[in-house]
C-alpha positions as CSV (number, residue, x, y, z in Angstrom):
1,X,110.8,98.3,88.9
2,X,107.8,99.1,87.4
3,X,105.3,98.3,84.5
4,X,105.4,99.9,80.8
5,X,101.9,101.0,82.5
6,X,103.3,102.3,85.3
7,X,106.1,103.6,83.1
8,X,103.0,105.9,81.2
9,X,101.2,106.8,84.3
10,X,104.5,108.4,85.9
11,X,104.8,110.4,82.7
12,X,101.2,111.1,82.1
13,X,100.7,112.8,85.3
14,X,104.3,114.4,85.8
15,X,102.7,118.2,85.0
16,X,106.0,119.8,85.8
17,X,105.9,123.8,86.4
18,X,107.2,124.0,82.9
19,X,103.8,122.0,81.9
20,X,100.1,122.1,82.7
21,X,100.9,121.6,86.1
22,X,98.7,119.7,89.1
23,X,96.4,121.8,89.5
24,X,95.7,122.8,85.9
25,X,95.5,119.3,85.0
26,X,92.7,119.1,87.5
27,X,90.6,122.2,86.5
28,X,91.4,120.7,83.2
29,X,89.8,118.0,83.9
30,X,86.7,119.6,85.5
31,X,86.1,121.7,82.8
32,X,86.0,118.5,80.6
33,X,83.5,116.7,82.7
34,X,81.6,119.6,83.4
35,X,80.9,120.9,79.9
36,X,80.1,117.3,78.8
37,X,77.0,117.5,81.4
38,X,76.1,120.8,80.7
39,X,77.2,122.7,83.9
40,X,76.0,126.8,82.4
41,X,77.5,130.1,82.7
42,X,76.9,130.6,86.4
43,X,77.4,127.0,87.8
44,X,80.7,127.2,85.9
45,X,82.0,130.2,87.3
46,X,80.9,129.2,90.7
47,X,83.2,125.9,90.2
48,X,86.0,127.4,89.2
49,X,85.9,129.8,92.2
50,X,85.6,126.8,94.3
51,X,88.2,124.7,92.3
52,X,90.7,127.7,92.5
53,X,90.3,128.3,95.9
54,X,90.8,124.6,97.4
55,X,93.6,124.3,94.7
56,X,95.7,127.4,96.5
57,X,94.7,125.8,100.2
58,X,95.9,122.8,98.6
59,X,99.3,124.4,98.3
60,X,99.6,125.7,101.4
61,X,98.7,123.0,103.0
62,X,101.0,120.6,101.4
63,X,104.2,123.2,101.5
64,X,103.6,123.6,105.1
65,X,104.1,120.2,105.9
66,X,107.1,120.0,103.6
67,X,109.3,122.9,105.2
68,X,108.0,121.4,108.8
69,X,108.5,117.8,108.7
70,X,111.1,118.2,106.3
71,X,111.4,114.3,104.7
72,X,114.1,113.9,102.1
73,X,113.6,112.3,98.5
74,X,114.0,108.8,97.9
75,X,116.6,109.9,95.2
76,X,118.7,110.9,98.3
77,X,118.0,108.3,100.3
78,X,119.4,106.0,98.1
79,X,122.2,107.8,96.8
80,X,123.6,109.1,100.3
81,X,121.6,107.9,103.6
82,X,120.1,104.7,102.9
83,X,122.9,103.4,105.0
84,X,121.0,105.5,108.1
85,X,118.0,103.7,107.9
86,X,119.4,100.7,109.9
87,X,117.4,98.0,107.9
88,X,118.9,94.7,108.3
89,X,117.6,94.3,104.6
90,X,120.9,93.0,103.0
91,X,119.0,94.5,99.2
92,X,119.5,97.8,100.6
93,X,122.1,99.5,100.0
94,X,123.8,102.9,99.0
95,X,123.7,103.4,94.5
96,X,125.5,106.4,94.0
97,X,124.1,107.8,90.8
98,X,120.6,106.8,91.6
99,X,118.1,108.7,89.5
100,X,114.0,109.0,89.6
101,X,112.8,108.5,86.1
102,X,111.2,111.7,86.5
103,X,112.9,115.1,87.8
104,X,112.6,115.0,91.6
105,X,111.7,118.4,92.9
106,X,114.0,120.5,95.0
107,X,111.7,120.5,98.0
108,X,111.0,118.1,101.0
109,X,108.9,114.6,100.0
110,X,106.1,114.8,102.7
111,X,103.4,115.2,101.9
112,X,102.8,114.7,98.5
113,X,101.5,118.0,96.7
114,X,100.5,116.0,94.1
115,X,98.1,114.0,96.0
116,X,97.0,116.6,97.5
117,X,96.0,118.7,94.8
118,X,94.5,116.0,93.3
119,X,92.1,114.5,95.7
120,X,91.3,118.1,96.4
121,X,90.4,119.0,93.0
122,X,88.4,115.1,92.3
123,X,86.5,115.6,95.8
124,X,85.3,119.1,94.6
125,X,84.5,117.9,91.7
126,X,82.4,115.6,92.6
127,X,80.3,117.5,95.2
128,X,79.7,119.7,92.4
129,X,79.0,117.2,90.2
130,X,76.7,115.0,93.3
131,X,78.7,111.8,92.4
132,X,82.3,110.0,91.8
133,X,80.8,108.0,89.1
134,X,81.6,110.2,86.1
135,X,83.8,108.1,83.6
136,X,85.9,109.8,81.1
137,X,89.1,109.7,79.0
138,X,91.7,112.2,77.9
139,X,95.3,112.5,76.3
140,X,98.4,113.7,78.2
141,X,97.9,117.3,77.9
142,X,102.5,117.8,77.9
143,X,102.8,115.9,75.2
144,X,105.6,118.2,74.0
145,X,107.4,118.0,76.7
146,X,106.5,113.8,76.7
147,X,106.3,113.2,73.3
148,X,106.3,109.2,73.9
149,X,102.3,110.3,75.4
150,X,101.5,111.1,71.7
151,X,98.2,109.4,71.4
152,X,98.2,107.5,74.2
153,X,94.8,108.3,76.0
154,X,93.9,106.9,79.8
155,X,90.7,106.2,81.0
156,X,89.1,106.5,84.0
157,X,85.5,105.3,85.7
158,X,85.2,107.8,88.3
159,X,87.2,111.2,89.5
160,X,88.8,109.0,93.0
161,X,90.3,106.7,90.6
162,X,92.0,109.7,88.8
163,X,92.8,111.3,91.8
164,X,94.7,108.2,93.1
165,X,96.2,107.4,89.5
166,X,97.6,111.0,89.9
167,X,99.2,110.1,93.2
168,X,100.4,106.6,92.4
169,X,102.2,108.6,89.8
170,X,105.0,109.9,91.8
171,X,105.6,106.2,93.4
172,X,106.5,105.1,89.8
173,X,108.0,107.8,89.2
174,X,110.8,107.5,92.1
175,X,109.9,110.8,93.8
176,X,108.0,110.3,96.3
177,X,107.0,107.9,99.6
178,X,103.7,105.6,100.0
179,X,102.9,107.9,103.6
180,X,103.5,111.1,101.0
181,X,100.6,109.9,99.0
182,X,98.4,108.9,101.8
183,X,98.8,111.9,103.9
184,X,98.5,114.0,101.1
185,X,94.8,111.9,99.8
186,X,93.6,112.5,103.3
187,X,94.4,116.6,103.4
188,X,93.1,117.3,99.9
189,X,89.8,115.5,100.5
190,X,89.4,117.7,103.4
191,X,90.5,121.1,102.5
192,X,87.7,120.4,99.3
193,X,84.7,119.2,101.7
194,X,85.4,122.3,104.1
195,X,85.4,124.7,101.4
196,X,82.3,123.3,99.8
197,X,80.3,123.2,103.2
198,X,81.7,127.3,104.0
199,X,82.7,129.2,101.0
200,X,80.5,130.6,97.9
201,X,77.1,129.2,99.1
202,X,76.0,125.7,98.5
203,X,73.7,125.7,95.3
204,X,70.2,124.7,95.6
């Protein structure tokens, strides 16, 4: 059950590999930000390197746990094994036919890539940047392939709040679990702070 805001948050962020994706949205992103406070030529570049970088560790370190923890969906869980959970939870029970309201991928739930690209990508961001507190705004950059995001623009105070909104996403939208998200916060916020402190050279 969720919100018509939740509804438009699921969608926003849903960067399916037939759309911007996570990790373009968030080098997206920075290279909003950035050129609105004048990063130049060689700061940019230097960014990116780091941005790309933590983005790929990112990956690895999120399909890693997948294949070795191996969680299922909740679209599974309720349409086949709910039943194995042994909750005495009389509300839960097996819906054959179950379905997220967006795709759920073909790969294990924990953790959450998407968290974990985005908190990777906001927590670079903003050591680059020297603060969280950069307020912004953009529109859904898949709006072809969600064309109900036409116009609708979300707005943000700081790059954490984005980078949780980006998580939260795959809640509402039925694919994922609240330790998925967690887990996946805690990595990304890592893998950016060790590659800030050891690769490229801090600036200055």
């Amino acid at each position: 059950m969720r919100t018509d805001d939740q509804s438009e948050i699921a969608l926003f962020w849903e960067d399916g590999p037939w759309g911007i994706t996570p990790p373009g949205h968030f080098l997206y992103i920075a290279m909003q930000v950035m050129q609105d406070r004048g990063f130049d030529f060689l700061d940019m570049a230097r960014a990116f390197a780091l941005l790309g970088a933590t983005q790929a560790d990112a990956s690895i370190n999120a399909w890693d746990n997948k294949y070795h923890h191996d969680v299922i969906r909740p679209e599974t869980a309720i349409c086949f094994r709910c039943s194995e959970f042994g909750s005495s939870d009389a509300r839960i029970v097996e819906e054959a036919g179950w379905k997220s309201l967006i795709p759920t991928p073909n790969f294990p739930a924990y953790t959450s890539g998407h968290s974990t690209f985005g908190a990777a990508g906001a927590e670079m961001i903003k050591l680059l940047m020297g603060t969280d507190d950069v307020a912004f705004s953009h529109e859904s950059p898949d709006q072809v392939i969600w064309p109900m995001l036409t116009g609708k623009r979300r707005f943000f105070t700081s790059l954490s709040q984005a980078a949780d909104e980006n998580g939260w996403s795959r809640l509402y939208g039925g694919v994922h679990w609240r330790t998925d998200h967690e887990a996946g916060m805690t990595a990304g916020r890592a893998i950016a702070n060790h590659a800030f402190d050891t690769m490229f050279g801090k600036k200055a």
